[in-house]
C-alpha positions in Angstrom: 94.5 92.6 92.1 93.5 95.0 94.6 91.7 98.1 92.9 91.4 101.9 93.2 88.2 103.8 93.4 88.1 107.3 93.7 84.9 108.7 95.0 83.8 112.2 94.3 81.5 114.2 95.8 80.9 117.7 97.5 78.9 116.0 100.3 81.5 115.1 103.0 79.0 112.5 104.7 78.1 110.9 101.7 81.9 111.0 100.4 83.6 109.6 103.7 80.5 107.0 103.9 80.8 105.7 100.4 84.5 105.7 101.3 84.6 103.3 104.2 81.9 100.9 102.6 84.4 100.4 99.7 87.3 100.1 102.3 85.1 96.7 103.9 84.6 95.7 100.2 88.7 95.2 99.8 89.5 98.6 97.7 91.7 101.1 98.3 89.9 104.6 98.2 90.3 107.9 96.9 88.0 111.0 98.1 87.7 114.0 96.4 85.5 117.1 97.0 84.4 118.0 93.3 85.6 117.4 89.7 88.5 119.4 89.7 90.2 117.4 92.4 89.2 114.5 90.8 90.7 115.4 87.7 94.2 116.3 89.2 94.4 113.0 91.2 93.8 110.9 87.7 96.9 112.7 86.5 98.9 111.3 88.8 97.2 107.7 90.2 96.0 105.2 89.1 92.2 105.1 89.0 90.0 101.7 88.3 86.8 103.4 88.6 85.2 106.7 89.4 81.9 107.3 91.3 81.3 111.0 91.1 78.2 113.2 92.2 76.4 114.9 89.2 76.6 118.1 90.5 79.4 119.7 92.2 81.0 123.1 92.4 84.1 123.9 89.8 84.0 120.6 87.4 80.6 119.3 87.8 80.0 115.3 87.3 78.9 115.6 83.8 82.2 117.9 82.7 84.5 115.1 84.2 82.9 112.4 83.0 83.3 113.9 79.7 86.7 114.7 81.0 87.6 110.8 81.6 85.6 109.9 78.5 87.8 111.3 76.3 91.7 110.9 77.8 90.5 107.7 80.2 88.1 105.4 78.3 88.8 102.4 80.1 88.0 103.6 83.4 84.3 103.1 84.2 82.0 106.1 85.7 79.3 105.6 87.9 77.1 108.7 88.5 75.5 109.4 91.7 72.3 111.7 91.1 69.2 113.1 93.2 65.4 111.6 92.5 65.1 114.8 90.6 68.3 114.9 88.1 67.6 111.2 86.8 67.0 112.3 83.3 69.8 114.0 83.3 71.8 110.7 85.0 70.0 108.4 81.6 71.9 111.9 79.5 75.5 110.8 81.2 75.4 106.9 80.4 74.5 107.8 76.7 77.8 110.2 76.9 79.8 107.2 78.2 78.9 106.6 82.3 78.8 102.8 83.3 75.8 103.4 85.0 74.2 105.6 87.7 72.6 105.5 91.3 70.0 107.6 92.9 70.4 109.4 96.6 69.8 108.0 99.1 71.9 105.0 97.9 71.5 101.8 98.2 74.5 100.3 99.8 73.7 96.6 98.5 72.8 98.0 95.1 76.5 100.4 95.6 78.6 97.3 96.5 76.8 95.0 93.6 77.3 97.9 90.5 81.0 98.5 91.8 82.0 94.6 91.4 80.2 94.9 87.9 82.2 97.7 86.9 85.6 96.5 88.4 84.9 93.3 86.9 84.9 95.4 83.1 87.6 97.2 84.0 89.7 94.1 84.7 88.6 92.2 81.4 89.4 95.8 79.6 92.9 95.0 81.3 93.3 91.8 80.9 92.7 92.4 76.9 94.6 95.4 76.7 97.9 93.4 78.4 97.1 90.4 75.8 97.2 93.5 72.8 100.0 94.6 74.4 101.8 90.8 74.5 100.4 90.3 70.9 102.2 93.8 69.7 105.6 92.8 71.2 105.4 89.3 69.8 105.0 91.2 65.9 107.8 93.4 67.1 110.3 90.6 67.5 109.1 88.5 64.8 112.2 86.8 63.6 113.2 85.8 67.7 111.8 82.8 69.2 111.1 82.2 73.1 109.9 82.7 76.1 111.9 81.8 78.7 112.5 84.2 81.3 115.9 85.3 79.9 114.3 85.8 76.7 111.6 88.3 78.3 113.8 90.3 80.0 115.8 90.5 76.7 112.5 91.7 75.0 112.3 94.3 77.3 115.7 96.1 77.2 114.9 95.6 73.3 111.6 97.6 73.8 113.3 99.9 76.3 116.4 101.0 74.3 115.0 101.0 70.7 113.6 104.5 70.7 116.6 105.8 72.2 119.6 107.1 70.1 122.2 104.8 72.7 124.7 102.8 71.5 124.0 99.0 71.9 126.5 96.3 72.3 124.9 93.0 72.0 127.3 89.7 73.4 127.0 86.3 73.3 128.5 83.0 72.0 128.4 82.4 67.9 125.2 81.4 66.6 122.5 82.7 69.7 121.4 85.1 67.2 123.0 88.5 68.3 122.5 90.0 64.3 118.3 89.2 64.9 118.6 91.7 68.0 120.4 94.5 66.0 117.0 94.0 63.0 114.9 94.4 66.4 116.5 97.4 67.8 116.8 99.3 64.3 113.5 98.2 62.9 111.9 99.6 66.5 113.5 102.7 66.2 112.4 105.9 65.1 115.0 105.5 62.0 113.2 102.6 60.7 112.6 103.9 57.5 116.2 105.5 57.2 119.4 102.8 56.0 120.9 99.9 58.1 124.2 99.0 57.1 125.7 95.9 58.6 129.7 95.2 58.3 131.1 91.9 59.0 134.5 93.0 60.8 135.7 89.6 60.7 135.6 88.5 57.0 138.0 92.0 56.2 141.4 92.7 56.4 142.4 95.5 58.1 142.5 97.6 54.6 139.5 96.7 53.1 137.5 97.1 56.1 139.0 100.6 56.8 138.1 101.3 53.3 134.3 99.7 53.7 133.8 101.6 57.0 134.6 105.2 56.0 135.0 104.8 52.3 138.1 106.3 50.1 139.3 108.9 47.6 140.6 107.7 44.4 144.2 107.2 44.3 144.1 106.2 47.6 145.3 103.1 47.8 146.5 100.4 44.7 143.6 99.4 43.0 141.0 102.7 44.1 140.4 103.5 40.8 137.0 105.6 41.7 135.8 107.6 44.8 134.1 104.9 47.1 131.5 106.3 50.2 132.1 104.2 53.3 129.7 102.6 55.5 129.5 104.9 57.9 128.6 107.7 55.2 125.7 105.3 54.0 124.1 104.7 56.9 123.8 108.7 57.7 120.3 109.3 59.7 120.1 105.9 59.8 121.6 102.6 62.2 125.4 100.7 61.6 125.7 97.5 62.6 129.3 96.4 63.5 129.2 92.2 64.0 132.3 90.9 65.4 133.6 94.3 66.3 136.1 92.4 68.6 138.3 92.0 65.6 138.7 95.0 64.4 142.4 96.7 65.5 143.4 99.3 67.1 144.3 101.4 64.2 140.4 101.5 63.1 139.3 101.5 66.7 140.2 104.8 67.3 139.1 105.9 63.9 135.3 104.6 65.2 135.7 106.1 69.0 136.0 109.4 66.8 133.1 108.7 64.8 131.0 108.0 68.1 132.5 111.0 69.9 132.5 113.7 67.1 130.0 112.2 64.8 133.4 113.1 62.2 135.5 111.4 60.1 137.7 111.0 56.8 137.4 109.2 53.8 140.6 106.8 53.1 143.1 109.4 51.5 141.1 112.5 51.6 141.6 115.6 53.6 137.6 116.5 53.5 135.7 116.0 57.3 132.6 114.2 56.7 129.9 114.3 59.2 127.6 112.0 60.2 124.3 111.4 62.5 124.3 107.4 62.6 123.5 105.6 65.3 125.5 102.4 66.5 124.9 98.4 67.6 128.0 96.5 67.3 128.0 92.5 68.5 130.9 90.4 69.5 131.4 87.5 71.3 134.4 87.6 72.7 134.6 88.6 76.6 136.0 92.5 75.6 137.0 93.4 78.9 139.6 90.1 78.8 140.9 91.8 75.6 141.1 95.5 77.5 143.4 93.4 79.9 145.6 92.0 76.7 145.8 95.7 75.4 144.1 94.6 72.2 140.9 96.4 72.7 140.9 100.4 73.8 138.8 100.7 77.1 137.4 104.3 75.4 135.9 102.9 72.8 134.4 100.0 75.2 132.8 102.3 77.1 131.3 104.3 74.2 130.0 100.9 72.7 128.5 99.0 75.5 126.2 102.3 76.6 123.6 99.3 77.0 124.8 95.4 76.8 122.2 92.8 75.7 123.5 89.7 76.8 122.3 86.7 74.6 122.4 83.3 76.9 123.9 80.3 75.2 120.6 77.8 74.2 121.9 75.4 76.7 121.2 77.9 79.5 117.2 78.7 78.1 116.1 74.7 77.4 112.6 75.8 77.5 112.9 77.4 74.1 114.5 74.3 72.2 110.7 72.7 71.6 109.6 76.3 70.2 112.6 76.7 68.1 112.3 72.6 67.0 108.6 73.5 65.9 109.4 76.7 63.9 112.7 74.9 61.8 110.8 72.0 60.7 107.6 74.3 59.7 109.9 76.4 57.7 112.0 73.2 56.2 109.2 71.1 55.6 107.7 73.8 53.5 111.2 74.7 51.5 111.6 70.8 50.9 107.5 70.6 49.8 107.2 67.7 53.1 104.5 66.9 55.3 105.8 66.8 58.8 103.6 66.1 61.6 106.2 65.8 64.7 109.1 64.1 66.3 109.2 60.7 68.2 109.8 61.3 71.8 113.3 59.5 71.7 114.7 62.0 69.3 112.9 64.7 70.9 114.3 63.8 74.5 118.1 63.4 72.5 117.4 66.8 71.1 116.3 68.3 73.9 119.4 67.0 76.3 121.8 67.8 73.7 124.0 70.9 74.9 123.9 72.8 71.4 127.3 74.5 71.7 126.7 76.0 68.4 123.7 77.7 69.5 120.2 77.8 67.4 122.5 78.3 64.4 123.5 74.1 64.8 119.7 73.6 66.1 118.9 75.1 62.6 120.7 73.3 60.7 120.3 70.0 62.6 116.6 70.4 61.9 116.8 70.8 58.5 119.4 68.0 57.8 116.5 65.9 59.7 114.0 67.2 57.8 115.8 66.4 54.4 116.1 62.9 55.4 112.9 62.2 57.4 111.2 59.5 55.2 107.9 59.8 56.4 106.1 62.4 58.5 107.4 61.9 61.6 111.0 62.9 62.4 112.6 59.6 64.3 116.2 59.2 66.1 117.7 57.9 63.2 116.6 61.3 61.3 118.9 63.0 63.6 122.8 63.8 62.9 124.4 60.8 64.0 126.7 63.1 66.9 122.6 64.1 68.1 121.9 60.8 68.2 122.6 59.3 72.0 124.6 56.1 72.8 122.4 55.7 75.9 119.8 53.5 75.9 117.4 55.8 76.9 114.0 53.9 75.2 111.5 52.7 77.0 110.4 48.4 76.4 106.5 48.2 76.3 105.4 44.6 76.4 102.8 43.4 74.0 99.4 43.0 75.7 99.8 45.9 77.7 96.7 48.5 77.8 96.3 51.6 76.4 96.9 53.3 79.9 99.7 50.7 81.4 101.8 51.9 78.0 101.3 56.0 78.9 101.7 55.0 82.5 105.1 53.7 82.1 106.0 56.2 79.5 105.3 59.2 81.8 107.7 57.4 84.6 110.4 56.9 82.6 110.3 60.2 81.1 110.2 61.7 84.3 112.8 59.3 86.0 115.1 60.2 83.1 114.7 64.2 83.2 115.6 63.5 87.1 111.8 64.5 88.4 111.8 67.8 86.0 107.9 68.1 85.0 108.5 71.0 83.3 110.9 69.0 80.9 108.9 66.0 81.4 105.7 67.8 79.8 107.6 69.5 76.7 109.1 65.9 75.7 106.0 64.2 76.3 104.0 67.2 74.2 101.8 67.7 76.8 100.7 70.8 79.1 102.0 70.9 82.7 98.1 70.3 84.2 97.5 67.4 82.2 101.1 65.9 83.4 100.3 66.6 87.3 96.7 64.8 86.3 98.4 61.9 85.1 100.6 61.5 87.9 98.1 61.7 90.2 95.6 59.3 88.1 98.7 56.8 87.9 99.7 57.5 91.6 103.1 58.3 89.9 
């Protein structure tokens, strides 16, 4: 990391000088005359730290430093003061300086006190960014990974939350697309205001035109009683629409009104209802194939997928299958009142290379039908649905009277002869970090 310091100072001698010692140190600098220059460049750079002269014309170096105090805490000050202002240089540190240098300065003692203070400032970041890490991971905290697909997920999640856009969220059944709508809503300023999910799919076309914008009484046989749709309920708040692929055409352009006029009637009333709701829909069917059939209106498509959050199938994001595997059998083993301590490394490795096409929704329940019928505490092959468990004969023979260390020796090159040289895959199966694999191998000559 390559840092900023800005140097301030109505001296031009002592600015430029101070600048082109920091310059051989490695940072990049910033000169400016007095305070007020100063002040203007924080708005619009960014500043590591700030070694300003105590006393300038305009914004002297005790009003900036108050200045950075209170809008930039975390960048350190260091004061630069004459033999004769020292008092009030011990004043600025007890108002928030990092420290202070008298004229005519030091440049050993400069160059030492600047590495200090950058080395603060890049702890201060460094804990900030972990905060920051922490705070998504509580925003999200039904969703498990971190693959790089996953993060990038997290951040369109973060991104489009506080906006009013429509969402449509895709991917195959069972990757979780409903957990992504809780995230967007629940990270939204309409939090506190209703979400109202619909599953389009379990409806006919009558009773979901009914649950979506309600109906008068009379309307239909068997509306015995004025009914408020969904749409009405979830006014100020969020309307989820899951499977919105199967809804036809009929109700499609009833929603594209909704979404374009914020507008709409009630089942066999003549009343206009209006509405502030904002919408996530989910499908995961390939719309634009269905635009083609002329079974999906390319209007309302375009209204709906305002942002798409594409959720890759589990098979495509392996690295999350271990993190997932931990969290089901914590949650099971607790429902069930078991103590379960782990998984043997053949039905880990059969897990792992299985190609889930039902998504984390059949990892789920694979875990907990293993769970339910794990007879001790550690989860073995036979545990395992029998369609997990492999046909290969993918174990590993260990001959009695071997060490301690010939056993993990072979063990590692197996494992890594059958995940084709993949360390990364190698490690999560083995339950071990990367470093203490490439150790191994290298203590092993493997």
């Amino acid at each position: 990391m390559k840092f900023n310091v800005m140097v301030v100072d109505d001296e031009k001698n002592i600015r430029e000088g101070l600048g082109k010692t920091l310059q051989l140190d490695g940072y990049n600098v910033i000169l400016a005359a007095d305070g007020e220059d100063a002040y203007q460049e924080l708005k619009t750079s960014e500043i590591d730290l700030i070694i300003a002269d105590l006393k300038m014309p305009r914004l002297s170096g005790e009003k900036l430093l108050t200045m950075v105090v209170a809008e930039y805490p975390t960048i350190p000050v260091i004061i630069l003061t004459g033999h004769g202002t020292i008092e009030a240089a011990v004043t600025a540190m007890r108002n928030g300086a990092y420290d202070f240098l008298t004229k005519p300065i030091n440049l050993d003692r400069f160059s030492l006190l600047v590495k200090r203070a950058l080395s603060n400032r890049e702890l201060v970041l460094q804990h900030r960014a972990l905060q920051e890490e922490l705070e998504k991971r509580k925003q999200f905290p039904n969703i498990i990974g971190k693959s790089a697909q996953m993060k990038k997920i997290f951040e369109v999640v973060n991104q489009v939350a506080p906006t009013k856009a429509s969402v449509l969220i895709t991917g195959e059944s069972g990757v979780g697309k409903e957990l992504f709508a809780d995230a967007i809503h629940y990270n939204s300023p309409r939090a506190g205001k209703p979400f109202i999910k619909v599953h389009c799919a379990a409806l006919s076309e009558t009773l979901l035109e009914s649950e979506l914008f309600g109906h008068e009484k009379g309307a239909f046989t068997g509306a015995i009683g004025k009914k408020k749709g969904r749409f009405e309920l979830s006014d100020g708040g969020t309307i989820f629409l899951d499977e919105i692929g199967e809804i036809n055409q009929n109700i499609q352009i009833k929603i594209l009104r909704v979404l374009q006029e914020k507008t709409f009637e009630r089942v066999g009333g003549e009343e206009t209802l209006k509405v502030d709701i904002r919408l996530i829909s989910a499908t995961n069917k390939d719309l634009m194939e269905e635009i083609k059939k002329g079974t999906f209106r390319e209007d309302l498509y375009y209204r709906l997928n305002v942002v798409n959050i594409a959720i890759p199938p589990l098979r495509e994001r392996k690295e999350d299958v271990s993190l997932l595997i931990a969290a089901f059998m914590k949650e099971f083993a607790k429902e069930n009142g078991k103590t379960i301590e782990g998984i043997d490394p053949k039905a880990k490795g059969n897990l792992y290379n299985y190609s889930w096409p039902g998504n984390i929704r059949e990892l789920r329940n694979c875990i907990e039908s293993a769970v339910v019928m794990c007879k001790g505490n550690i989860i073995t092959n036979e545990d395992l649905p029998s369609y997990i468990q492999s046909d290969s004969d993918n174990y590993i023979k260990l001959s009695l009277g071997m060490t301690l260390a010939e056993a993990e020796k072979e063990i590692i090159r197996n494992t890594l002869n059958y995940q084709k040289g993949n360390k990364t895959k190698t490690a999560d199966i083995l339950g071990i970090g990367r470093k203490t694999l490439h150790r191994k191998l290298k203590e092993y000559s493997l």
